[in-house]
N, CA, C and O atoms as CSV, one atom per row, in Angstrom:
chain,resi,resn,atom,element,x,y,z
A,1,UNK,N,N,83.879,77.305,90.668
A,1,UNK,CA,C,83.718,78.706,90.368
A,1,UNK,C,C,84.186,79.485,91.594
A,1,UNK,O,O,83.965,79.120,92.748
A,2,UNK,N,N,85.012,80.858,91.163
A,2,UNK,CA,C,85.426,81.162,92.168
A,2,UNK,C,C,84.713,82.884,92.352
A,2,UNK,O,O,84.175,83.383,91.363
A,3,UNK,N,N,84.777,83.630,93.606
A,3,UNK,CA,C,83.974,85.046,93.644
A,3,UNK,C,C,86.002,85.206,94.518
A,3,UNK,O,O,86.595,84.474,95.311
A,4,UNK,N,N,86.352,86.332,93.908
A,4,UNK,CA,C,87.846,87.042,94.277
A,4,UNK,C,C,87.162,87.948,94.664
A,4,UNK,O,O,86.083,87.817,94.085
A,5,UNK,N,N,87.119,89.223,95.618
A,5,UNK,CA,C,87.036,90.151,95.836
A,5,UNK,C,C,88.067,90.860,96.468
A,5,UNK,O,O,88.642,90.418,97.462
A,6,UNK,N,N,88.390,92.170,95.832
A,6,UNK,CA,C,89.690,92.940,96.052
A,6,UNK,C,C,89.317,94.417,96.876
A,6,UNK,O,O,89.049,95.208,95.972
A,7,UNK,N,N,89.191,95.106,98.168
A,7,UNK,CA,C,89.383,95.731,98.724
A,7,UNK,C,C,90.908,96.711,98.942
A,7,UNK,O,O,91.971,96.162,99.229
A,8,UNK,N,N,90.784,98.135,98.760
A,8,UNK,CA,C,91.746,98.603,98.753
A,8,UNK,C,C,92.344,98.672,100.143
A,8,UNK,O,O,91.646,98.103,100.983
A,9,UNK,N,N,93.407,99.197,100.580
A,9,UNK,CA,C,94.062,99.249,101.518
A,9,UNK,C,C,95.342,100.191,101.707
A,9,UNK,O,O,96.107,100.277,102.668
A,10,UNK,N,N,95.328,101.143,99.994
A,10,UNK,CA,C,96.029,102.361,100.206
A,10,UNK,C,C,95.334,103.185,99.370
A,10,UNK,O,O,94.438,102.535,98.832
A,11,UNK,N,N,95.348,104.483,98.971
A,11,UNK,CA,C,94.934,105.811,98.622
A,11,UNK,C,C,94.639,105.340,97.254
A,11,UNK,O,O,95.226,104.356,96.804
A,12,UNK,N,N,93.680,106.052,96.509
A,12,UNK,CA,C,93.284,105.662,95.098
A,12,UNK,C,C,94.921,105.711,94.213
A,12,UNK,O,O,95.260,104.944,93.312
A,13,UNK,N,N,95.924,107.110,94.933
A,13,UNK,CA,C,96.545,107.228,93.991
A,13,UNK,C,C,97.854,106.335,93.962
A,13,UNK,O,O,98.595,106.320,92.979
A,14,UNK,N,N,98.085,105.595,95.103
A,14,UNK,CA,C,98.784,103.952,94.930
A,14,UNK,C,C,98.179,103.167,94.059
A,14,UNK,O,O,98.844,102.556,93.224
A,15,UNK,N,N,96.985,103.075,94.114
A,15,UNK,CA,C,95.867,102.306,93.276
A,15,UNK,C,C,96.371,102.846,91.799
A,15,UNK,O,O,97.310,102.178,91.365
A,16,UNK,N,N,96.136,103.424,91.337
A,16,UNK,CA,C,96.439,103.855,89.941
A,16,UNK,C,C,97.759,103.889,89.546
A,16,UNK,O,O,97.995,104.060,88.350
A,17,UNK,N,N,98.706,103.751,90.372
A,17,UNK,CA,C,100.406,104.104,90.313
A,17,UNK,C,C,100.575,102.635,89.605
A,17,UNK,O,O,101.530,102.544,88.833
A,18,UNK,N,N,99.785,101.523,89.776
A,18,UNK,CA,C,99.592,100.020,89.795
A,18,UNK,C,C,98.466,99.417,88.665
A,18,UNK,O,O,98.262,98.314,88.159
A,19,UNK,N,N,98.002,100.439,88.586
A,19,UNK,CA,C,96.556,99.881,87.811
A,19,UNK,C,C,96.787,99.069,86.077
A,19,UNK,O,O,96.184,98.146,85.531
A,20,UNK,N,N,97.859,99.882,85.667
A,20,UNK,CA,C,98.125,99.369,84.211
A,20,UNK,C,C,98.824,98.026,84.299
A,20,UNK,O,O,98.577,97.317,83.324
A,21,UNK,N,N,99.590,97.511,85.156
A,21,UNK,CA,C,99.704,96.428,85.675
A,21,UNK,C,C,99.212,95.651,86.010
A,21,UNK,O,O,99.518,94.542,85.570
A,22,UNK,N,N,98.011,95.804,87.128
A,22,UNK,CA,C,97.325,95.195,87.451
A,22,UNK,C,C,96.332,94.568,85.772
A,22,UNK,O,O,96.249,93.506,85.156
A,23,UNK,N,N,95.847,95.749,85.655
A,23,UNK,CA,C,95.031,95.121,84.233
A,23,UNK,C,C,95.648,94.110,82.991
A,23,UNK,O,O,94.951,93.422,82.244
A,24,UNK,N,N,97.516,94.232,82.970
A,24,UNK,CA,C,97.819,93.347,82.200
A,24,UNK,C,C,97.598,91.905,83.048
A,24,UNK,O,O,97.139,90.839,82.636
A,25,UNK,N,N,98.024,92.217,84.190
A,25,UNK,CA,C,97.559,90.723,84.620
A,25,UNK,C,C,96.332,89.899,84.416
A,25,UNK,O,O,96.431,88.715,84.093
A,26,UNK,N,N,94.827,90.659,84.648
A,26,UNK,CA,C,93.736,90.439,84.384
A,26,UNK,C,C,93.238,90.289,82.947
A,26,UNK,O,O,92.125,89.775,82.830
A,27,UNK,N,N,93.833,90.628,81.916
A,27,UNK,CA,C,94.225,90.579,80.589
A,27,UNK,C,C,94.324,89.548,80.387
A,27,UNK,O,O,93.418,89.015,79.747
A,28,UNK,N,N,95.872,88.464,80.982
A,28,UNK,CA,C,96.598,87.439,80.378
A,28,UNK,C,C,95.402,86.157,81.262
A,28,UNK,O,O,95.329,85.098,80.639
A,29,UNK,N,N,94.669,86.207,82.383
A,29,UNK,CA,C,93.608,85.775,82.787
A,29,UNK,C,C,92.583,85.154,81.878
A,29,UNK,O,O,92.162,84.006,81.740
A,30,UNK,N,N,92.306,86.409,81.257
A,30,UNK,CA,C,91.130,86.758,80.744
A,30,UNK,C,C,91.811,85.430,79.211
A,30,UNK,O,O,91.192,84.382,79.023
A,31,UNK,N,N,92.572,85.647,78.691
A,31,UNK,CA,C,93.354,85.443,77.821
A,31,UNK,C,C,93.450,83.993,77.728
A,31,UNK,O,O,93.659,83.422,76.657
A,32,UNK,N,N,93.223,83.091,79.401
A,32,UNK,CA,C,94.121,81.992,79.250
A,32,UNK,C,C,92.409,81.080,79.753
A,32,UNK,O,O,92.387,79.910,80.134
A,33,UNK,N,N,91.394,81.795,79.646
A,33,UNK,CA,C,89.611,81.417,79.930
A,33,UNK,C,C,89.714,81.739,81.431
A,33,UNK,O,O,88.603,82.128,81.790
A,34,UNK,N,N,90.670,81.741,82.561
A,34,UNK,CA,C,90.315,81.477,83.728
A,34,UNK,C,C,89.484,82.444,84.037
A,34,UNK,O,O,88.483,82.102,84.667
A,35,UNK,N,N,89.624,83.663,83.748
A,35,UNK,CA,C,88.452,84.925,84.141
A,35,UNK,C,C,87.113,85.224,83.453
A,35,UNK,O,O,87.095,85.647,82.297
A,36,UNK,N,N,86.390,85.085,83.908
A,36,UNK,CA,C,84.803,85.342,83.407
A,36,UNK,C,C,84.093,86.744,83.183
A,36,UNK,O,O,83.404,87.194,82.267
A,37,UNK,N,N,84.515,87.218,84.321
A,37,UNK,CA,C,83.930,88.711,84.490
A,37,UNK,C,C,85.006,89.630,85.684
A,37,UNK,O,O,85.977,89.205,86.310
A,38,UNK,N,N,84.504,90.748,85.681
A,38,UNK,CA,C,85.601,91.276,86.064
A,38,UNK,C,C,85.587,92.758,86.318
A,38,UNK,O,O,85.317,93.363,85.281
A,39,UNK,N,N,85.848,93.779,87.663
A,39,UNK,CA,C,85.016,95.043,87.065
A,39,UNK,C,C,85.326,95.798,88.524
A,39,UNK,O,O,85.593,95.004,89.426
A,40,UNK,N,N,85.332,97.129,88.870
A,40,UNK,CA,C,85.700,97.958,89.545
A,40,UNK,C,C,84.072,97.869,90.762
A,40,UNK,O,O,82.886,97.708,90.473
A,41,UNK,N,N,84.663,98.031,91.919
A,41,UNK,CA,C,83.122,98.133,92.995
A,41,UNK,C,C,82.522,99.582,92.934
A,41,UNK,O,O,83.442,100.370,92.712
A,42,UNK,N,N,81.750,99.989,93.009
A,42,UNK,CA,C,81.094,101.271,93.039
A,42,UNK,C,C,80.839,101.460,94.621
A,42,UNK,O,O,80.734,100.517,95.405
A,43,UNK,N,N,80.774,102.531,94.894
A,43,UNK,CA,C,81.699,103.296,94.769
A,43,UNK,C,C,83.211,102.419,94.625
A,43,UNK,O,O,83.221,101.211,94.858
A,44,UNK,N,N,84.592,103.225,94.181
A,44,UNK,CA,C,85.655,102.691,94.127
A,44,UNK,C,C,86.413,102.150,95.355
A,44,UNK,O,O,87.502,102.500,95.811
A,45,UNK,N,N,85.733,101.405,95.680
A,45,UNK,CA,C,86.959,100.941,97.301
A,45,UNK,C,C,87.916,99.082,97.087
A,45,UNK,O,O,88.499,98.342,97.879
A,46,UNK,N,N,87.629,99.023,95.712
A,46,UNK,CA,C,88.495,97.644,95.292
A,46,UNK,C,C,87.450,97.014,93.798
A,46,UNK,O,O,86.712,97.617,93.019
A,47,UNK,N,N,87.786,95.768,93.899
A,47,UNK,CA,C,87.024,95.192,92.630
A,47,UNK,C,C,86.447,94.049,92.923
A,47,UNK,O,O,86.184,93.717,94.079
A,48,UNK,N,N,86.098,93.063,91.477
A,48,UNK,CA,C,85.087,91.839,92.011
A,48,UNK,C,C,85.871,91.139,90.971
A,48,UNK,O,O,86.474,91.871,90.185
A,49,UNK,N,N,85.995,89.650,90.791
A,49,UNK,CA,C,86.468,88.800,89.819
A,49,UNK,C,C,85.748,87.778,89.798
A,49,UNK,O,O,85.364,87.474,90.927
A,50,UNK,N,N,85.301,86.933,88.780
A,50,UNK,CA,C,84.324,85.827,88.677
A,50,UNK,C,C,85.626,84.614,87.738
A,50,UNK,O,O,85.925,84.726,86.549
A,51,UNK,N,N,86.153,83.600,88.663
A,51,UNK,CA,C,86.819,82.943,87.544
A,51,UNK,C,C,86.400,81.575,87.914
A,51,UNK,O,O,85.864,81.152,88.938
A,52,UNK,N,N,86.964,80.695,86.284
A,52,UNK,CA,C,86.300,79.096,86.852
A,52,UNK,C,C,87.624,78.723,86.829
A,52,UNK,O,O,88.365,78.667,85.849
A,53,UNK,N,N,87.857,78.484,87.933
A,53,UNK,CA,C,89.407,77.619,88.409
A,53,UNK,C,C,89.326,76.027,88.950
A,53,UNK,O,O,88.345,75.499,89.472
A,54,UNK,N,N,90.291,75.574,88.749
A,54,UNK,CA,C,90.570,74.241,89.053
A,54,UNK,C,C,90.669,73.719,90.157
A,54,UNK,O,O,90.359,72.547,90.373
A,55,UNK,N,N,91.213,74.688,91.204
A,55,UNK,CA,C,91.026,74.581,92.588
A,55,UNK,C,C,91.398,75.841,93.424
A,55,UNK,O,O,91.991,76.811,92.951
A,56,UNK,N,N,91.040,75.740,94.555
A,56,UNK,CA,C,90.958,77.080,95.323
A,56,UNK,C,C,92.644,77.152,95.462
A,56,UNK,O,O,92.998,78.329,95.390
A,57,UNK,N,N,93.873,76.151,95.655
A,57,UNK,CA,C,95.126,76.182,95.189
A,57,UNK,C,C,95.373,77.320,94.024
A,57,UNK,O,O,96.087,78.290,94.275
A,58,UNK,N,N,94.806,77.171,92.856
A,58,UNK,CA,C,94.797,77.839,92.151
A,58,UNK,C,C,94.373,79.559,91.929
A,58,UNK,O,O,95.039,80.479,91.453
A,59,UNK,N,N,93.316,79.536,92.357
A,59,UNK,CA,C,92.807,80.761,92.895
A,59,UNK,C,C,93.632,81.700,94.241
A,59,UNK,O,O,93.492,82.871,94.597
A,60,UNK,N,N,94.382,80.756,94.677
A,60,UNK,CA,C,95.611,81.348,95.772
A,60,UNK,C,C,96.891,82.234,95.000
A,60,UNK,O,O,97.346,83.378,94.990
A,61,UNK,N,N,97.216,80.476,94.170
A,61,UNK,CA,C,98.285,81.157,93.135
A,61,UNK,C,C,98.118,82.523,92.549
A,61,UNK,O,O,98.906,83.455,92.711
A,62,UNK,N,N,96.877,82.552,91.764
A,62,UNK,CA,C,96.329,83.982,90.776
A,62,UNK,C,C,96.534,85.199,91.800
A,62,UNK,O,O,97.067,86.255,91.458
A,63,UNK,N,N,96.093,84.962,92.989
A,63,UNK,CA,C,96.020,86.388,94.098
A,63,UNK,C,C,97.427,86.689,94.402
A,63,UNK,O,O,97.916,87.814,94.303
A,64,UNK,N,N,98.013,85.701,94.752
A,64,UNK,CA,C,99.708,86.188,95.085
A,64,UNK,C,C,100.163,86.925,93.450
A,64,UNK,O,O,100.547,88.090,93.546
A,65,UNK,N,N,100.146,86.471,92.346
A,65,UNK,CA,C,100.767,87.329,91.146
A,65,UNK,C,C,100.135,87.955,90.891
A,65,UNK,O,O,100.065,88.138,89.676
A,66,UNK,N,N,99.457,88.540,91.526
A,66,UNK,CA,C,98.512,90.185,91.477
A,66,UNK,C,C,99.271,91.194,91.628
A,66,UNK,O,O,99.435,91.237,92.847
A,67,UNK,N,N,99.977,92.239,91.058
A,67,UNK,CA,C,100.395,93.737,91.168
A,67,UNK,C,C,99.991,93.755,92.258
A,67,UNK,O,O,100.835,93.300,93.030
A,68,UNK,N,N,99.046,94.078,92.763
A,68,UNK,CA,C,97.867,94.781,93.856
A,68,UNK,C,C,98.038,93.698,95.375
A,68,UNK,O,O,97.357,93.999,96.356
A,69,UNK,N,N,98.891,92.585,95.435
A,69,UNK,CA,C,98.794,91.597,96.116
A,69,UNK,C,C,100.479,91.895,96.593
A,69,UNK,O,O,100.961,92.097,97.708
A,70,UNK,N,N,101.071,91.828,95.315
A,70,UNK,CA,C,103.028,92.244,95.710
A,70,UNK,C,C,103.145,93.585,96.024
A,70,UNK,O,O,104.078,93.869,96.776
A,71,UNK,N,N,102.261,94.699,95.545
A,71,UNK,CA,C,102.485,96.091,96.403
A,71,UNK,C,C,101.946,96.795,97.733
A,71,UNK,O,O,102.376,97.774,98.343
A,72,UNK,N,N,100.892,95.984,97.961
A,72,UNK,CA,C,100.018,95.316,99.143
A,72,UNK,C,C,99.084,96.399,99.195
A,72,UNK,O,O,98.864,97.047,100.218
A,73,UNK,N,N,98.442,96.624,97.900
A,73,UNK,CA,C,97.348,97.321,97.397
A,73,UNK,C,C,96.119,97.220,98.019
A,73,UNK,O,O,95.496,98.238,98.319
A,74,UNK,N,N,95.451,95.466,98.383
A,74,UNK,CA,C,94.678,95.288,98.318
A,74,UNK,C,C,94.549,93.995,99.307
A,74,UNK,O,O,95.437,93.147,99.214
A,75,UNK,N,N,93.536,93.800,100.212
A,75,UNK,CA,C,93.374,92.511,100.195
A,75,UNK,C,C,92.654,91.836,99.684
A,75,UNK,O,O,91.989,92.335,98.776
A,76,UNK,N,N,92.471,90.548,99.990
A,76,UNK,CA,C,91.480,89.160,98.595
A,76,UNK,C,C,90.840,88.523,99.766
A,76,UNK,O,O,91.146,88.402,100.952
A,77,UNK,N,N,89.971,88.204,99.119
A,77,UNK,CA,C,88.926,87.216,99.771
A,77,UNK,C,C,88.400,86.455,98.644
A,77,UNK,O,O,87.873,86.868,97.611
A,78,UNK,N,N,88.702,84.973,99.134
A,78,UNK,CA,C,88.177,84.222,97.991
A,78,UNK,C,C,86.990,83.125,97.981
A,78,UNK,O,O,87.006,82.073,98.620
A,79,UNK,N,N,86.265,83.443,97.385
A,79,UNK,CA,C,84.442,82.402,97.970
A,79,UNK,C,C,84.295,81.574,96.876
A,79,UNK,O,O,83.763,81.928,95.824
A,80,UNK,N,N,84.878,80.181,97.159
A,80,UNK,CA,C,84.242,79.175,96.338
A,80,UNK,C,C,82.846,78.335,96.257
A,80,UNK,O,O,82.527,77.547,97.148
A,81,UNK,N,N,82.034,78.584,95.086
A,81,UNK,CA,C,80.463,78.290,95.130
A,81,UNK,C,C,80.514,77.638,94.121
A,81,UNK,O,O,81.332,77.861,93.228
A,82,UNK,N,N,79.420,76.478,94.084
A,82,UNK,CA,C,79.146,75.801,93.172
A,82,UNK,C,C,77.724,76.316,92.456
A,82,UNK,O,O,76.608,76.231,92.968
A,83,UNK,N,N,78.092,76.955,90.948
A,83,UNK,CA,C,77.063,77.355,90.497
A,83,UNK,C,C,75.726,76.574,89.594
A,83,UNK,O,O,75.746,76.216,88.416
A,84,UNK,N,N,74.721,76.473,90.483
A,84,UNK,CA,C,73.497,75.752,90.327
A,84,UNK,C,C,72.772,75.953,89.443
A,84,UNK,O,O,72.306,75.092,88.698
A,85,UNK,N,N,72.502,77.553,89.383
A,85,UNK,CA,C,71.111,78.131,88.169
A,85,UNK,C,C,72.114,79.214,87.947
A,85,UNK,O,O,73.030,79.749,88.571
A,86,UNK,N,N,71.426,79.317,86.560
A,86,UNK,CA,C,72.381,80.708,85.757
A,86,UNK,C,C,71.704,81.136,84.935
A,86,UNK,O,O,70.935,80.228,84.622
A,87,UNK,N,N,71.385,82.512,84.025
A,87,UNK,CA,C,70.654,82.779,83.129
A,87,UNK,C,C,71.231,81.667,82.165
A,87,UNK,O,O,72.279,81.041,82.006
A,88,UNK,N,N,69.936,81.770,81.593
A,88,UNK,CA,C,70.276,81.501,79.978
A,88,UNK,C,C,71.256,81.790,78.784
A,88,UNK,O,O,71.285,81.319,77.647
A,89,UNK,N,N,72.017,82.682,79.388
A,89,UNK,CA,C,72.680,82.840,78.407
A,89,UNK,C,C,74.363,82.704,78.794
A,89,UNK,O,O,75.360,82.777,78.074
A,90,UNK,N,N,74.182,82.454,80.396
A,90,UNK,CA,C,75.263,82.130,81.265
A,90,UNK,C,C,75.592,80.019,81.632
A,90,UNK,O,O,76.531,79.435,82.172
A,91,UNK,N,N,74.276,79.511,80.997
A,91,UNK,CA,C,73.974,78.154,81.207
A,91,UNK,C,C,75.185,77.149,81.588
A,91,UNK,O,O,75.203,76.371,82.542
A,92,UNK,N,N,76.300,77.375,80.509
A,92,UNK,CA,C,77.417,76.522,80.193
A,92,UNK,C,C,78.295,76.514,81.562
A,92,UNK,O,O,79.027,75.575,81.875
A,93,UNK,N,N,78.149,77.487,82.198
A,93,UNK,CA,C,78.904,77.532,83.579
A,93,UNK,C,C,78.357,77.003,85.104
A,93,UNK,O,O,78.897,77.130,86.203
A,94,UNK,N,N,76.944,76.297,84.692
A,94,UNK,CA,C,76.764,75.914,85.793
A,94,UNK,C,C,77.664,74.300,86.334
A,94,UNK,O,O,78.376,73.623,85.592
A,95,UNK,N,N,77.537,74.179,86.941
A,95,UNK,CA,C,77.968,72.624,87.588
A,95,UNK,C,C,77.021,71.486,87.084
A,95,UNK,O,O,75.795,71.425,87.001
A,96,UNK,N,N,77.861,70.745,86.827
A,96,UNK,CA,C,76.735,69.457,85.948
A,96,UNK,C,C,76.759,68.197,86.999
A,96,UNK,O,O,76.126,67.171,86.747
């Protein structure tokens, strides 16, 4: 399981010049199971991504074909955790 976190690094309105892009990417993600959750930080200074990837290799790959990664929107930080306890209704994603 992976925690992506995306920090901005230019003006909201670079951010948005990018954003419909960015979201098809997170779309075809979302699309292909690797993304779980997914969602803007409050206040707006970047986002959060929850995906179950195959390896942190992988989770490299996903950040480089980021809109937000090729226009240099944003930087990534990526925290791989092995998830132990989960609600109930999140169960299927823990580590067995």
């Amino acid at each position: 399981m992976f925690l992506i976190t995306l920090t901005y690094k230019k003006p909201l309105a670079d951010v948005d010049r990018h954003a419909a892009e960015h979201m098809a990417f997170v779309a075809a993600h979302y699309a292909s199971g690797e993304f779980l959750l997914s969602g803007r930080k409050q206040p707006r200074t970047g986002g959060v991504i929850l995906a179950k990837l195959a390896s942190r290799a992988r989770a490299e790959e996903i950040v480089r074909a980021d809109p937000f990664f090729r226009e240099d929107i944003a930087a990534y930080e990526i925290v791989e955790f092995l998830a132990s306890s989960a609600a109930p209704a999140l169960a299927s994603l823990k580590e067995s």
